[in-house]
C-alpha positions as a LaTeX table, in Angstrom:
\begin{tabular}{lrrr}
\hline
Residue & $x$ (\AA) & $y$ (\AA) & $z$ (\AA) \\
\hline
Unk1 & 0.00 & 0.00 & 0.00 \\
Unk2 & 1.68 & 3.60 & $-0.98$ \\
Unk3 & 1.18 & 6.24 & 1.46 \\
Unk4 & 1.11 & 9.54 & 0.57 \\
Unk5 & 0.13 & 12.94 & 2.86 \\
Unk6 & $-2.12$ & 15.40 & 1.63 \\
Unk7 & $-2.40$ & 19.29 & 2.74 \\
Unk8 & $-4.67$ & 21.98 & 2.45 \\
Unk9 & $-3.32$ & 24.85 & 3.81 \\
Unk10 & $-6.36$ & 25.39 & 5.75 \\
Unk11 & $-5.49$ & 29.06 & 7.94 \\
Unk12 & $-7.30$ & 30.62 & 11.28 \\
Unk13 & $-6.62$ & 34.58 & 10.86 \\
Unk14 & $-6.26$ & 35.62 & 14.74 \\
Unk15 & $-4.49$ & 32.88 & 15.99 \\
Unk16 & $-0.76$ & 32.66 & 16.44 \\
Unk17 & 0.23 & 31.34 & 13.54 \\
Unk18 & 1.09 & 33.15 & 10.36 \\
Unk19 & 0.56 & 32.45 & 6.76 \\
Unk20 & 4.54 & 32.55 & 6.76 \\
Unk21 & 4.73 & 30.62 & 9.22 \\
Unk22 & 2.39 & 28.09 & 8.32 \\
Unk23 & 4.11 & 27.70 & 4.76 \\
Unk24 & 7.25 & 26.80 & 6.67 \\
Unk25 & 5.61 & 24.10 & 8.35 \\
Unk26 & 3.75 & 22.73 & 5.41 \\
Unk27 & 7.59 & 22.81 & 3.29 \\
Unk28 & 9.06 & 20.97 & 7.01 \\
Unk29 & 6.30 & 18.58 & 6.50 \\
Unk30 & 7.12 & 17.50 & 2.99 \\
Unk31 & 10.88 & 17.43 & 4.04 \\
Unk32 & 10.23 & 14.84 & 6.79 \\
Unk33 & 7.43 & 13.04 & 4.35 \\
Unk34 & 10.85 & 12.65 & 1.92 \\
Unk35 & 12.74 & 11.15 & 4.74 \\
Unk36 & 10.13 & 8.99 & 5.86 \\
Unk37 & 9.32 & 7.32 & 2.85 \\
Unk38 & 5.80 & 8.44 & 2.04 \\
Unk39 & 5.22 & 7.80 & $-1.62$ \\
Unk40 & 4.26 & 11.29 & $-2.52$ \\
Unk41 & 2.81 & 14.91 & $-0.82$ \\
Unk42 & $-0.29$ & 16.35 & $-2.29$ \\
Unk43 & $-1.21$ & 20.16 & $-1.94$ \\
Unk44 & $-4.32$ & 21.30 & $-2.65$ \\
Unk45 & $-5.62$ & 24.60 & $-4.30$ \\
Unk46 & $-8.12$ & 26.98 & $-3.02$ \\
Unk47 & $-8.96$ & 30.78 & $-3.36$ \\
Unk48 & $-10.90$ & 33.18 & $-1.13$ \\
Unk49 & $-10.89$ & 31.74 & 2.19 \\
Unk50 & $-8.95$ & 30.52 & 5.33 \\
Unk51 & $-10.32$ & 27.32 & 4.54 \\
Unk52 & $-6.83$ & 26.96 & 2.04 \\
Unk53 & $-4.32$ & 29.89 & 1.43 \\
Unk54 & $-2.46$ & 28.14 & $-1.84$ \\
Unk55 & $-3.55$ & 29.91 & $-4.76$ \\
Unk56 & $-1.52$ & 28.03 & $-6.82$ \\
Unk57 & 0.07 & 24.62 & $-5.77$ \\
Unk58 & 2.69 & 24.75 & $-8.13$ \\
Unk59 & 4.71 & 27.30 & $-6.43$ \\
Unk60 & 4.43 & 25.95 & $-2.99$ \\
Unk61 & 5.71 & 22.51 & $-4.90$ \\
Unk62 & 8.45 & 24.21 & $-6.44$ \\
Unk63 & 10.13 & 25.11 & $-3.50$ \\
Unk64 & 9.48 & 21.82 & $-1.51$ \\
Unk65 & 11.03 & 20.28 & $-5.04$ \\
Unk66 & 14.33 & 22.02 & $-3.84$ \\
Unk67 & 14.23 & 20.30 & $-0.57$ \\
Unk68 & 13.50 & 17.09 & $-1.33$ \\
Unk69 & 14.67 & 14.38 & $-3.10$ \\
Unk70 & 12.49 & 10.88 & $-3.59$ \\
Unk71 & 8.99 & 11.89 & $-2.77$ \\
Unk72 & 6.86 & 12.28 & $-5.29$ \\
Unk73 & 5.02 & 16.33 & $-5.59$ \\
Unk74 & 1.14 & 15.97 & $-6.40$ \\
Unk75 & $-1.82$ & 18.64 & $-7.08$ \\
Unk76 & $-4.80$ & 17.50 & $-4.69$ \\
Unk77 & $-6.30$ & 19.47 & $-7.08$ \\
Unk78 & $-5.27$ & 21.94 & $-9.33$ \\
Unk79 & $-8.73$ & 23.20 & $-10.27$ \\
Unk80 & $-8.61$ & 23.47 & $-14.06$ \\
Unk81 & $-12.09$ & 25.65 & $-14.11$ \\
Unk82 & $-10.45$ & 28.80 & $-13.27$ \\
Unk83 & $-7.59$ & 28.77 & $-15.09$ \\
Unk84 & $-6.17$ & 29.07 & $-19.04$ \\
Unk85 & $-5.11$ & 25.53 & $-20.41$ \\
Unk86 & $-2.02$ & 27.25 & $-21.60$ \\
Unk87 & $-0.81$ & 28.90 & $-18.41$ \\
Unk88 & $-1.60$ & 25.49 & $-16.61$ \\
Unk89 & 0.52 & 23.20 & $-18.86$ \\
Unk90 & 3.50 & 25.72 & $-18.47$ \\
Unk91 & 3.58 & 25.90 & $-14.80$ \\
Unk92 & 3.45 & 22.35 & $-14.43$ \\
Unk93 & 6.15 & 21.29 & $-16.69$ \\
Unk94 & 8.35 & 23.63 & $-15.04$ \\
Unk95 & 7.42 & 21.72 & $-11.87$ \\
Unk96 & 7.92 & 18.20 & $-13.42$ \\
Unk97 & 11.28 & 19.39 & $-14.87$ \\
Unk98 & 12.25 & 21.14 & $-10.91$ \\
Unk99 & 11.51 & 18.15 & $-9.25$ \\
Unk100 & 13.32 & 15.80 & $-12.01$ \\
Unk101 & 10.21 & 14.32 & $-13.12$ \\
Unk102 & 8.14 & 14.04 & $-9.47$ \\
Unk103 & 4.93 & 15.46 & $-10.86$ \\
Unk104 & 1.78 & 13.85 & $-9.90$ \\
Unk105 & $-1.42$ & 16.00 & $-11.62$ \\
Unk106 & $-4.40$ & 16.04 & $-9.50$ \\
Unk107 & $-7.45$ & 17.98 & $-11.29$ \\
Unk108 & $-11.22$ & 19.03 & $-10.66$ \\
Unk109 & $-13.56$ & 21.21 & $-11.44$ \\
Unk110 & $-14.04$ & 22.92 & $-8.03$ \\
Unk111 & $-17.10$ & 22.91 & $-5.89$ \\
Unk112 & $-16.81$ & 26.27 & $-3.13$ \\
Unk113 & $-19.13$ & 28.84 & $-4.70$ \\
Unk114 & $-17.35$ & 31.62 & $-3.42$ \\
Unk115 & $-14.63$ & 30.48 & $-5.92$ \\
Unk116 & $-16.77$ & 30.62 & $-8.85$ \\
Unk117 & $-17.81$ & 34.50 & $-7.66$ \\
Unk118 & $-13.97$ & 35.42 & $-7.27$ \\
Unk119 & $-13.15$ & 34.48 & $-10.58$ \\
Unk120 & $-16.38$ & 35.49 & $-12.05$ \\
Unk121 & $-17.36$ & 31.87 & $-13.92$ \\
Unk122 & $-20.75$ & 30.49 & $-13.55$ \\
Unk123 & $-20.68$ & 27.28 & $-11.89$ \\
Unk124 & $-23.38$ & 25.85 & $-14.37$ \\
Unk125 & $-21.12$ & 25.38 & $-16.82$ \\
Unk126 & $-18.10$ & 24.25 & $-14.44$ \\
Unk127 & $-18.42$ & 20.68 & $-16.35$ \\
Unk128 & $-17.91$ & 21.60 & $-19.62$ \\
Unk129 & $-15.45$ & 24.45 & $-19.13$ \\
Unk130 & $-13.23$ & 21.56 & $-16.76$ \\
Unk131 & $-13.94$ & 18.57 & $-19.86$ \\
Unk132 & $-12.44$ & 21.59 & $-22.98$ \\
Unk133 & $-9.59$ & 22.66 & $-20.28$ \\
Unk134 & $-8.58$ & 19.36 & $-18.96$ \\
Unk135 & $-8.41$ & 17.70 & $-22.96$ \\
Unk136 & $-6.03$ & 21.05 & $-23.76$ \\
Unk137 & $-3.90$ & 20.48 & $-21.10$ \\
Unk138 & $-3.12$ & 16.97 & $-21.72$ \\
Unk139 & $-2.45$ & 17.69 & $-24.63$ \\
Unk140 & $-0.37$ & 21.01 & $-24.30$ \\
Unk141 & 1.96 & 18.55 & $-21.97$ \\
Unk142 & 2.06 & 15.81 & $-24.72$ \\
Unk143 & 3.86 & 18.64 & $-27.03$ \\
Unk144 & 1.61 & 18.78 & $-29.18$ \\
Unk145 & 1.13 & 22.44 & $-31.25$ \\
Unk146 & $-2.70$ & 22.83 & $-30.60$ \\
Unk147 & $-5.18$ & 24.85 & $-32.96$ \\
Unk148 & $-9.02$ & 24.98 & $-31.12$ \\
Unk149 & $-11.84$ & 26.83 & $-31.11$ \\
Unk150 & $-14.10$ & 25.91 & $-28.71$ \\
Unk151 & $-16.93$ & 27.40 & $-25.86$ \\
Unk152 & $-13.98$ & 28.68 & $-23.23$ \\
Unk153 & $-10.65$ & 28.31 & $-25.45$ \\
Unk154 & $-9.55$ & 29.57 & $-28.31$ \\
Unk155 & $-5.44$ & 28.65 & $-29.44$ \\
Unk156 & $-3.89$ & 29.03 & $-32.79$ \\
Unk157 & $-1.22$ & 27.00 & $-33.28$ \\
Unk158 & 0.26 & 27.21 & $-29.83$ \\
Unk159 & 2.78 & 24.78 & $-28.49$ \\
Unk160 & 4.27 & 25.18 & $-24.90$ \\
Unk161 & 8.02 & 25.58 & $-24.75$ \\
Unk162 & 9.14 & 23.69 & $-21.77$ \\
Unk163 & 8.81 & 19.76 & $-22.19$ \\
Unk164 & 8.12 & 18.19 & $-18.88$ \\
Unk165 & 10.50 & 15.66 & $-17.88$ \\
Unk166 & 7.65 & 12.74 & $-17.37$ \\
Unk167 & 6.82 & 11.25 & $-20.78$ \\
Unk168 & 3.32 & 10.55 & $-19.17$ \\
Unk169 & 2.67 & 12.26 & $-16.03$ \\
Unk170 & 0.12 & 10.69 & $-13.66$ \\
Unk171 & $-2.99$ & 12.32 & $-14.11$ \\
Unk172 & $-6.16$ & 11.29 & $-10.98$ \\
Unk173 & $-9.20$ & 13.14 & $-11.41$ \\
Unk174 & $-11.06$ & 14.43 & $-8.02$ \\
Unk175 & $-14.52$ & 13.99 & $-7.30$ \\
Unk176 & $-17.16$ & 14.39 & $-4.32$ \\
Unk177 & $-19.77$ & 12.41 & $-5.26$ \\
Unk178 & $-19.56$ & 8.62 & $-5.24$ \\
Unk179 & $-21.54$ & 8.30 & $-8.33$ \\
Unk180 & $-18.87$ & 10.03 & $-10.29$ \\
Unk181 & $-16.32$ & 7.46 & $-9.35$ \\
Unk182 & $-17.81$ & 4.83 & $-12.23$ \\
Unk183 & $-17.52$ & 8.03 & $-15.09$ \\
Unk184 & $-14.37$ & 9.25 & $-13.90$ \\
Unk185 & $-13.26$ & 5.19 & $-14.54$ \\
Unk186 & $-15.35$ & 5.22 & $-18.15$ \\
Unk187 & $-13.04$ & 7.46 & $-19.52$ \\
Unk188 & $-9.94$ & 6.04 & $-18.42$ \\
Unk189 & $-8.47$ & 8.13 & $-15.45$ \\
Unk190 & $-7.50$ & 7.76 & $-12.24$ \\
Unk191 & $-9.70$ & 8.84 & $-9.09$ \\
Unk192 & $-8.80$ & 10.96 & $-5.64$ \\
Unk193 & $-11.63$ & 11.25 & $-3.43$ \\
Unk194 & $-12.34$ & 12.03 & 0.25 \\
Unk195 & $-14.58$ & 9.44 & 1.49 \\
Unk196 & $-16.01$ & 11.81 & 4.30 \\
Unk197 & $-17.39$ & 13.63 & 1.15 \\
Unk198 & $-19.06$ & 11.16 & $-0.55$ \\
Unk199 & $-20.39$ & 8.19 & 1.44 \\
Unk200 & $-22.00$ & 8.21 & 4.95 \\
Unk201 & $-20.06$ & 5.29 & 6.46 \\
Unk202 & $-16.58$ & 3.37 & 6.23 \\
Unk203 & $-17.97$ & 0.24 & 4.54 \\
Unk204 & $-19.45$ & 2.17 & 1.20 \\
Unk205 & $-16.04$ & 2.81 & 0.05 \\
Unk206 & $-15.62$ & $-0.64$ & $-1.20$ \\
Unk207 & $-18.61$ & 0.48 & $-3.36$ \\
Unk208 & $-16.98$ & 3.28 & $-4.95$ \\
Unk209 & $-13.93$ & 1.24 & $-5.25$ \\
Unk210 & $-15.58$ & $-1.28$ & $-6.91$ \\
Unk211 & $-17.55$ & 1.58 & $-9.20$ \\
Unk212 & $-14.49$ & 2.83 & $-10.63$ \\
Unk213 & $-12.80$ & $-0.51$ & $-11.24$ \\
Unk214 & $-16.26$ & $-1.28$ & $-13.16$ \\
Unk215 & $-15.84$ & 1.76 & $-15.06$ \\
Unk216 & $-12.50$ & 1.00 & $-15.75$ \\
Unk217 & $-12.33$ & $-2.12$ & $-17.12$ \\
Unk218 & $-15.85$ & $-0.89$ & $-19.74$ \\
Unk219 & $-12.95$ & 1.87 & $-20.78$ \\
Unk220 & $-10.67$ & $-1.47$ & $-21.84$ \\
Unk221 & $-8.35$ & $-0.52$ & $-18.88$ \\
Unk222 & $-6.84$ & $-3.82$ & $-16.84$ \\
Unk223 & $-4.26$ & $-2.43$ & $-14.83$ \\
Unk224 & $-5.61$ & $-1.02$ & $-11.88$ \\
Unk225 & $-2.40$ & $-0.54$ & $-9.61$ \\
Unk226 & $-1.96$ & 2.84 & $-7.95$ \\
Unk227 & $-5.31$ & 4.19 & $-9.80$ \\
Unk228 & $-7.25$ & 5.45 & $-6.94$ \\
Unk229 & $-5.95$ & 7.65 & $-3.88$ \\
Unk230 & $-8.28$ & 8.07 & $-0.92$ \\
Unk231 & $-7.69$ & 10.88 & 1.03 \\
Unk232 & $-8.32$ & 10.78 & 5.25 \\
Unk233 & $-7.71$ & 12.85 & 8.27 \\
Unk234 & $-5.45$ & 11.00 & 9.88 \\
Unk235 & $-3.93$ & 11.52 & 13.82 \\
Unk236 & $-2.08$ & 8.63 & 15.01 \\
Unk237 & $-1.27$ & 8.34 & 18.98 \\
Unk238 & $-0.32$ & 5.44 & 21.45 \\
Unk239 & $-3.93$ & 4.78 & 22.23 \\
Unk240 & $-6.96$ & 6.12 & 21.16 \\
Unk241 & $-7.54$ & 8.55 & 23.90 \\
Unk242 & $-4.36$ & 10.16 & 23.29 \\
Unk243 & $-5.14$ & 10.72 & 19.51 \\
Unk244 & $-8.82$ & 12.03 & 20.78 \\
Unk245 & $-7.21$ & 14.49 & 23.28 \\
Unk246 & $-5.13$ & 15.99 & 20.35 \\
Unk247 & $-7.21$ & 15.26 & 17.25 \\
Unk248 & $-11.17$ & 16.42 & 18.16 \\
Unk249 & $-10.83$ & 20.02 & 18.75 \\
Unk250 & $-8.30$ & 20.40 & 15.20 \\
Unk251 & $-10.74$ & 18.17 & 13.33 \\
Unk252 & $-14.01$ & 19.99 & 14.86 \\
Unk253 & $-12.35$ & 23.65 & 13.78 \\
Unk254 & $-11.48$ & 22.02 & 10.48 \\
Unk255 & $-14.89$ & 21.03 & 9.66 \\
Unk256 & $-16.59$ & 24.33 & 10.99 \\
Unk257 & $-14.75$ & 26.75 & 8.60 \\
Unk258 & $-15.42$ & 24.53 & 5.58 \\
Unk259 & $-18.20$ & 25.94 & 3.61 \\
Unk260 & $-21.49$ & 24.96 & 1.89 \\
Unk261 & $-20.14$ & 21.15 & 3.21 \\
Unk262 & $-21.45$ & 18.23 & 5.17 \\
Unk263 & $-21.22$ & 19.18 & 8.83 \\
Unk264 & $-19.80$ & 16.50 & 11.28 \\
Unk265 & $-17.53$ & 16.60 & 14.53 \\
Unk266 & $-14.87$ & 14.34 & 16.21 \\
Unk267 & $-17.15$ & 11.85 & 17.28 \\
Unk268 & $-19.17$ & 11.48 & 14.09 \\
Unk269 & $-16.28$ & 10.78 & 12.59 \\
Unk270 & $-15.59$ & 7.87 & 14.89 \\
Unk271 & $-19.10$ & 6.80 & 14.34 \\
Unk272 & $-19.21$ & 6.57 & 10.45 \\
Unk273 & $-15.45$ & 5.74 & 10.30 \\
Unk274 & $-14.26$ & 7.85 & 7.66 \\
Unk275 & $-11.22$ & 8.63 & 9.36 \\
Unk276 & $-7.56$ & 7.09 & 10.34 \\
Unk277 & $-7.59$ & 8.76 & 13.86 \\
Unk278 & $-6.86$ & 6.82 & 16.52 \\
Unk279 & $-3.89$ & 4.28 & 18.19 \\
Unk280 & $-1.90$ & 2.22 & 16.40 \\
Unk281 & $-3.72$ & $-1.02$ & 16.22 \\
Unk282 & $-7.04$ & 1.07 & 15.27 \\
Unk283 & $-5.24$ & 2.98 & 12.10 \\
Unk284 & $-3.71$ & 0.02 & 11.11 \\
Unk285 & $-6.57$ & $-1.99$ & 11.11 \\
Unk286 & $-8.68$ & 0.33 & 9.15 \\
Unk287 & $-5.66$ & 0.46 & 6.69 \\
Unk288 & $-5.98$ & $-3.40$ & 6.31 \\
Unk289 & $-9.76$ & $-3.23$ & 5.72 \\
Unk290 & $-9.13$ & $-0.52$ & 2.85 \\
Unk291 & $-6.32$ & $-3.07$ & 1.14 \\
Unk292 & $-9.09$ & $-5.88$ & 1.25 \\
Unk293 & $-11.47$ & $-3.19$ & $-0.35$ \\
Unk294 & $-9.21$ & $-2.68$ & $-3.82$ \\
Unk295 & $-7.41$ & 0.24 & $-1.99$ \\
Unk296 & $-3.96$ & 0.35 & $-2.54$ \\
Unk297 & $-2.74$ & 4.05 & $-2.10$ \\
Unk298 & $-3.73$ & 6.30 & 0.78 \\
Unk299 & $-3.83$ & 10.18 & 1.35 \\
Unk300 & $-2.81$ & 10.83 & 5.52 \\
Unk301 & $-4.61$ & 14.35 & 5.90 \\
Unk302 & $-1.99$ & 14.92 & 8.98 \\
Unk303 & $-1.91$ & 18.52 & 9.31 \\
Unk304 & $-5.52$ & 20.33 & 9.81 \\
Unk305 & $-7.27$ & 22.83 & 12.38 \\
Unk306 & $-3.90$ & 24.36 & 13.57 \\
Unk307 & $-2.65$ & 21.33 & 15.10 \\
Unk308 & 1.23 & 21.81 & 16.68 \\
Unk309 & 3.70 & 21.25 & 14.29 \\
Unk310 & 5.16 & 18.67 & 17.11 \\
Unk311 & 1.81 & 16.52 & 16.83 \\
Unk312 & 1.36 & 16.75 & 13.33 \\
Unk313 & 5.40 & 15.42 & 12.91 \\
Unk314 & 5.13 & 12.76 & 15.32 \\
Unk315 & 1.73 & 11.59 & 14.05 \\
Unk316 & 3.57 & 11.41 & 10.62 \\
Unk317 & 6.63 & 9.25 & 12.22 \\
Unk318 & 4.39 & 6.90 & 13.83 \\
Unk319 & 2.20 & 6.10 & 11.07 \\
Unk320 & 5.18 & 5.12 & 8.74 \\
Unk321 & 7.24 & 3.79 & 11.86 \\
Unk322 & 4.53 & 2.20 & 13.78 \\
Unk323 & 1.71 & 1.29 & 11.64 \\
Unk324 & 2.80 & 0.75 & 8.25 \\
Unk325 & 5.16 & $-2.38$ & 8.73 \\
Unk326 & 2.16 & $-3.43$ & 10.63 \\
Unk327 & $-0.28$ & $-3.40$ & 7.78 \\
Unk328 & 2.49 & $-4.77$ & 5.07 \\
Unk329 & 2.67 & $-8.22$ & 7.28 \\
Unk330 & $-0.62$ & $-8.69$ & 7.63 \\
Unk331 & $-1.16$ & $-7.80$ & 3.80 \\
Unk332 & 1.42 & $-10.37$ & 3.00 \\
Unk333 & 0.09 & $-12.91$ & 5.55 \\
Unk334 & $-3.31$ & $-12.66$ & 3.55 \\
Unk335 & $-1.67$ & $-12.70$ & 0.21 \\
Unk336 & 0.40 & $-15.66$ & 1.27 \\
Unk337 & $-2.61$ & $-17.97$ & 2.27 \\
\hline
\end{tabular}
């Protein structure tokens, strides 16, 4: 199972800490993610709001890029709706060639309506203008010169002039509703979602899992390693008290600044399940349960609702110290008999 960490950026004006100061702990985090062996660190993109202060991912991945070496730099999303194909494709193959070819491209069409008003786009049409955006882009990274006219776009004969350094760079489209999961599969891509989103308990994912495989294999696709990321908030402690006593009041500040979404505390989130908070035995066993679902790369949400930098770093080391060598036996042991 790959392991990856995820971060939004989410920010509390009025409390101690700083945008600055919470960009240095975000580009600490993906240093120790590097060292720790987590497969890759996704930032996500949002405008507006304290609920995420990256505008644009790709800058905040540049300069973790410089700082690390192995760990893979992902977009959890870059939301194509806003933005011009062309400008896109450029910034991102000057990622993929910073990092030496680390890129992983995360996209969606954005949901937060205050979004649409900042940038002036009605979110009626978000589908279309992502599906015209999203084809451009592709192909602007192929190499290809590109000549369309279409509803949003309109390039003559444009061809970017920075190659990235990925022949095909991993491309996962986002969604938030589980329904989506078998269309996103249909047309061949990859899927990141955030189960808290889009079911109501632990035990549906293996129905979205399953809806994406099925939509998948109607697209002639057979090869379904590393083709779905899940995303969780995730707070691992020595028992499940501990990780309660550090986790609830982050997670419950989290949840109350995001808008127009699906309301829930601390404790719902240990009733439905849709979470990897807890002691070590209770994280890894939920990790097990997600391999035996088709789930074979997860998203650790570690740093949310101005947690310390101290428990957000040890939570990190004990997951990938603690956990994971837990859940690789007991994977093996299954695969074995």
């Amino acid at each position: 199972m790959r392991m990856s960490i995820i971060s939004v950026q989410d920010h509390y004006p009025g409390r101690a800490r700083s945008e600055a100061e919470l960009y240095r702990q975000v580009v600490a985090e993906a240093e120790l993610a590097d060292e720790l062996g987590y497969d890759t660190f996704f930032v996500a993109e949002h405008h507006f709001h304290e609920y995420g202060i990256v505008p644009n991912p790709a800058v905040l991945l540049a300069a973790i890029a410089q700082r690390t070496r192995r760990i893979r730099l992902g977009t959890a999303i870059s939301t194509l709706t806003y933005h011009n194909p062309i400008e896109v494709a450029e910034s991102y193959a000057m990622l993929d060639i910073l990092s030496d070819g680390r890129l992983t491209l995360g996209v969606g069409s954005g949901y937060l309506s205050h979004e649409f008003d900042g940038f002036g786009i009605d979110p009626a049409v978000k589908r279309e203008r992502f599906d015209e955006t999203f084809g451009l882009v592709r192909r602007l990274l192929a190499g290809e010169t590109v000549t369309h006219k279409g509803r949003f776009h309109d390039l003559k004969g444009v061809r970017i002039n920075v190659a990235p350094r990925q022949a095909d760079i991993p491309l996962y489209v986002a969604i938030l509703r589980a329904e989506a999961a078998y269309h996103v599969g249909r047309q061949g891509f990859s899927l990141f979602t955030i189960p808290y989103a889009s079911v109501a308990a632990f035990e549906q994912i293996a129905d979205l899992v399953a809806s994406h495989r099925r939509g998948f294999a109607e697209a002639g696709r057979t090869d379904t390693a590393n083709t779905l990321a899940i995303a969780f908030h995730t707070h691992v402690a020595e028992t499940d008290a501990a990780a309660r006593r550090v986790a609830a009041a982050p997670f419950d500040l989290y949840v109350a600044t995001r808008l127009y979404a699906r309301k829930s505390t601390y404790d719902d989130a240990m009733a439905n399940g849709l979470s990897l908070m807890g002691s070590v035995e209770t994280v890894a066993s939920k990790l097990v349960a997600l391999a035996e679902m088709g789930v074979d790369h997860v998203m650790a949400f570690h740093n949310f609702g101005a947690m310390p930098a101290s428990e957000v770093t040890r939570s990190m080391r004990l997951l990938m110290a603690e956990v994971m060598p837990r859940v690789e036996k007991r994977i093996a042991a299954t695969s074995a008999a």
